[in-house]
N, C-alpha and C positions, 0 to 999 in steps of 0.2 A: 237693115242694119241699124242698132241702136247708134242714135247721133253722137253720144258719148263716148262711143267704144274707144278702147286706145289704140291709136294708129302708130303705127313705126313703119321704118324702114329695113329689115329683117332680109338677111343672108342667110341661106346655110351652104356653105361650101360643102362637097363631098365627093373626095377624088376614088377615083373608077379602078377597080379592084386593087388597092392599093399596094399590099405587100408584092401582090404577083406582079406589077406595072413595075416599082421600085428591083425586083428580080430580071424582068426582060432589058431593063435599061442598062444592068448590069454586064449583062450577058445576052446580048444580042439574039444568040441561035436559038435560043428561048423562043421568039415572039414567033405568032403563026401556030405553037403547039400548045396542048392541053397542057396546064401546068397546076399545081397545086403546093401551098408553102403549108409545110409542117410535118410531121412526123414521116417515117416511111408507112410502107402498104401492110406493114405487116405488124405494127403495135401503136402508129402513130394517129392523129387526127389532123383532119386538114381544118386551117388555121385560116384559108384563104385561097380563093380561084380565080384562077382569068375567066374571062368570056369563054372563051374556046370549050372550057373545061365544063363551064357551065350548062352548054348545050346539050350534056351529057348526064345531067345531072346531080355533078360533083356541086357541095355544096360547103359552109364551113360547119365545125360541128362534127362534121361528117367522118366514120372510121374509115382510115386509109383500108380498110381493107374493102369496104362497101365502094369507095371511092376510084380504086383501082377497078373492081368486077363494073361498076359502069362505063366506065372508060378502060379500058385495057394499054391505050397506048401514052395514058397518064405519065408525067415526070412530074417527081418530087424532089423540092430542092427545102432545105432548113431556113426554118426562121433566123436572121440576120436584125434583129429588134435595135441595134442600137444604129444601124445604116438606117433603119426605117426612121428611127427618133431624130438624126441628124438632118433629113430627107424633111420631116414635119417642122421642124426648127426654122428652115428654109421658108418654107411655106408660109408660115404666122410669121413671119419677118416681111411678107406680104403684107399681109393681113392688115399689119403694123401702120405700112402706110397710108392703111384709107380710114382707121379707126382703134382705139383703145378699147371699147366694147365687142373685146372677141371672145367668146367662150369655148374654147376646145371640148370636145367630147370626147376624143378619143385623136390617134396620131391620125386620122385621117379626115376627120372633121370636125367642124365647129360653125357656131353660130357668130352672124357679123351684126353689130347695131349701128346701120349710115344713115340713119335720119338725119342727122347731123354727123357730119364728117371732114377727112383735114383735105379733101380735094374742093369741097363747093360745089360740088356735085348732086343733081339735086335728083338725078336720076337712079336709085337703085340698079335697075336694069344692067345699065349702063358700066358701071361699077362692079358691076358681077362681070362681065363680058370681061371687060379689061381686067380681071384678078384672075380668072381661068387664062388668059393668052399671055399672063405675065408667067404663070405656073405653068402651062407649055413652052414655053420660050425659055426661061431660066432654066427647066428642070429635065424639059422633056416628058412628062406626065400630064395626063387629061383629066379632068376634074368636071364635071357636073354643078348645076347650084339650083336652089328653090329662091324665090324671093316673092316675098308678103306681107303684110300688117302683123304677123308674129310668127314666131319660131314654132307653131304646131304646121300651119299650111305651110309654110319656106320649106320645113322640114318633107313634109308631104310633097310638094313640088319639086324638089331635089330631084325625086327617085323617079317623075314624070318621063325626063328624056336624055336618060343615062340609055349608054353612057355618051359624057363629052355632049354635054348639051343643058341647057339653062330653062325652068318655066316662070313666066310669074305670074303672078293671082293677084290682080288688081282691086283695089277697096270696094269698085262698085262689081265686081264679078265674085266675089268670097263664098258667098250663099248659094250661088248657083252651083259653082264648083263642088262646096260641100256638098249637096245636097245629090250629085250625080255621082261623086266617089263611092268605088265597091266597098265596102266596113270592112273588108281582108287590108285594104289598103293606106285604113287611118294607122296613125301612129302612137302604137300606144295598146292597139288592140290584137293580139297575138291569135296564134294556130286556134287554143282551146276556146279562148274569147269569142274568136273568129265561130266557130263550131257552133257554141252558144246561143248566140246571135242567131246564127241561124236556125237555129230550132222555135226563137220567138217572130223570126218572121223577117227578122230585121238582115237585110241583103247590102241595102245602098245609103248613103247621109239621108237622103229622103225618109229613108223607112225608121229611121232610130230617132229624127224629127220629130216623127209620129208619136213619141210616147214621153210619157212625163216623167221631170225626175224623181217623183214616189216610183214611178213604176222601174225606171234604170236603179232607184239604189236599193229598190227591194230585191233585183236579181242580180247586182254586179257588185253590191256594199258603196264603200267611198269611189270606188272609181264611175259608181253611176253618174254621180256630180260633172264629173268629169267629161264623160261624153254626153251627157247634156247639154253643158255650156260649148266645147268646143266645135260641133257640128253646127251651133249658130255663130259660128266665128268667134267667140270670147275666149280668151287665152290671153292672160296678164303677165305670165311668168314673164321676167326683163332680162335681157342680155348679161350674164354674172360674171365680168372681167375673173374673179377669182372664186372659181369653184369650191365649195367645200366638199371636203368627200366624207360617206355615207357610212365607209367603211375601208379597211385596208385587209389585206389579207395573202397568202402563197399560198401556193400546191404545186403538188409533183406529181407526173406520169411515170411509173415503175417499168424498168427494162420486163420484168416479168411479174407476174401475180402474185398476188402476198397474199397467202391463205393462213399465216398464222402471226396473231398481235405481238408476239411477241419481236419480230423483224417489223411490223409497222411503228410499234412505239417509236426504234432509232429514226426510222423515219420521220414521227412527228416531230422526235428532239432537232432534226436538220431544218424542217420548214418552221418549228417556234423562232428556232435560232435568225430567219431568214425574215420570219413578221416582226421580229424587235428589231433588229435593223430598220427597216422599212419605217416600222413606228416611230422608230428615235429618230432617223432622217427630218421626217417630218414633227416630232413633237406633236405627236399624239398620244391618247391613251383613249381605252371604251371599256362598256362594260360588258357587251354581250360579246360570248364566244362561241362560231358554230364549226363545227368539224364537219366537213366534207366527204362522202366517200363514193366514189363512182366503180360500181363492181366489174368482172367481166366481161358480163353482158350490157355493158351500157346503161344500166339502170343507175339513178343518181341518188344519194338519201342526204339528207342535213339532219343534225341534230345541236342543238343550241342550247348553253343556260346562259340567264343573267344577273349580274354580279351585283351587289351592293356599293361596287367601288369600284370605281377607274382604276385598270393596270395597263402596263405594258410590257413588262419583266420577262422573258422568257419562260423561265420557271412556273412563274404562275401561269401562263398562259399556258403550258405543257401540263401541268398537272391538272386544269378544267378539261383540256381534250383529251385524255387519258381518260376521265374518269366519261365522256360523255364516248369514247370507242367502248368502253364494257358498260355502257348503260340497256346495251339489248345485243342480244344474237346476230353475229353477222351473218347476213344474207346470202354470202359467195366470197368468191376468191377477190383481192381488190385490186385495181388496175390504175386508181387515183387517191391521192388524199390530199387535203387542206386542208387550212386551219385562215379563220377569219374574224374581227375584231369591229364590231357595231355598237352602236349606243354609244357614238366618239364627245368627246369632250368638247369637240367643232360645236356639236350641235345647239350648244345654249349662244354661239356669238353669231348667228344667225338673225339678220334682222328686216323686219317686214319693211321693203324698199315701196317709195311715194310714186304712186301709179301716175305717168304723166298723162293727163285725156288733151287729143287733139281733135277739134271739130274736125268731119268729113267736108272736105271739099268737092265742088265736082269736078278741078281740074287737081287732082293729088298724084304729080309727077313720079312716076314708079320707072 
């Protein structure tokens, strides 16, 4: 390990099938059976699965209808998102007390920065333990955590001994770690990547070691850089109290298929109406807009233009995805539509944060 690198002290919390666990505590007679939150078997997609469910192959993503044929003796119960929000509220009011460097990523996890922290604590480890038994204990929910020198291994360590269970990757173990992880398993490198990889050879952190980064961004582009650096441990990105977001956007799943634009339009005019909200909530405006359309067969398309000028107006926003639903023949009958707003005006107050380098220590209390 380079003697420079920047060390922190890096959480990632990440609680154990979350929506389904927030359902069984609900409801009791739940727990012990397959469960799955989100639509029914027969138009809906599952949103989220217990364990139980998992053993089955129910996954999220997944159509209820594929998700029932693997499991047969599946329940489905409705997403309840704002018990779940209340539920995450709870949690980062945890969070709260061992540190201001918390980055949610979503209602069910986030990254913690306790190198410095308001216990004195000098222990990461330690700190994770007691943030997991305060979240059973308060909440009744079991939570997992990763902890590491940054938020790419923490993140990877998470998912090591879920559920209800904590790993950490200590400064002088990083390399080794990395280097024995299966490449299905880094973060960041997906199903197709995954595929990829493996047609060059590359199986495990050792094997992707093995090659230079001309050689990763002549076949992955920018993100060759990427796994470049971060299989030698280097990963700068810092804990971002206040996320900027990338883009905002709605969509809606149709009780039944919409085989003619003419009933999708009113539909777009429902979810425009639903993204200027959301935009004006927040005082945003972007310039790119992509329309969504997931067919009945599951197949997904995007189609996108970008604008010369920041909006946010409804109207305008309806009249781009209008013109970019008759920009080509539709494929099938539709089963989903969006509509989504990138290239946000966030993005110019973005500002490159001062990397802090801490020497390696060889006693570096984790």
């Amino acid at each position: 390990m380079p003697i420079d690198l920047p060390i922190r002290k890096i959480i990632h919390v990440d609680m154990d099938a979350f929506y389904a666990s927030v359902e069984e505590l609900d409801n009791p007679d739940l727990k012990g059976k397959p469960l799955a939150v989100g639509g029914s078997e027969i138009r809906g997609v599952v949103s989220a699965a217990n364990y139980e469910a998992r053993k089955y192959g129910v996954r999220s993503a997944m159509s209820g209808v594929m998700a029932k044929r693997n499991c047969p003796q599946l329940t489905f119960v409705k997403p309840r998102f704002e018990r779940y929000k209340e539920i995450s509220q709870h949690i980062r009011k945890i969070f709260y007390d061992y540190t201001d460097l918390v980055e949610p990523l979503s209602l069910d996890e986030a990254y913690l920065d306790v190198t410095v922290n308001k216990k004195g604590n000098p222990s990461a480890s330690l700190i994770a333990e007691e943030i997991r038994q305060r979240i059973f204990d308060e909440l009744g929910l079991a939570a997992s955590a990763g902890i590491s020198i940054n938020k790419f291994i923490a993140k990877v360590a998470s998912d090591y001994n879920k559920p209800n269970g904590q790993k950490t990757v200590n400064p002088e173990e990083v390399i080794e770690f990395l280097e024995k992880l299966e490449i299905r398993k880094f973060y960041g490198v997906g199903k197709v990547t995954t595929e990829k990889m493996y047609k060059l050879g590359i199986f495990t952190g050792f094997d992707l070691k093995q090659k230079s980064e001309a050689f990763l961004t002549e076949h992955f582009g920018k993100s060759g850089a990427y796994y470049y650096h971060v299989v030698r441990g280097v990963h700068n990105s810092t804990v971002k109290p206040h996320r900027i977001p990338k883009s905002v956007g709605a969509e809606r799943t149709f009780s039944e298929n919409l085989s003619s634009e003419i009933f999708m339009l009113e539909r777009l005019e429902h979810i425009a109406n639903e993204l200027e909200r959301r935009l004006k909530k927040a005082t945003i405006s972007g310039k790119t807009i992509t329309l969504k359309i997931k067919y009945s067969d599951f197949t997904l398309q995007t189609r996108s233009k970008t604008l010369r000028y920041y909006i946010s107006d409804k109207n305008l926003i309806l009249e781009t995805a209008k013109e970019l639903l008759y920009q080509e023949k539709l494929e099938n009958s539709v089963r989903l539509l969006g509509i989504s707003l990138a290239n946000l005006n966030t993005d110019k107050k973005e500002k490159t944060e001062e990397k802090k380098m801490v020497t390696i220590q060889l006693q570096f209390d984790f």
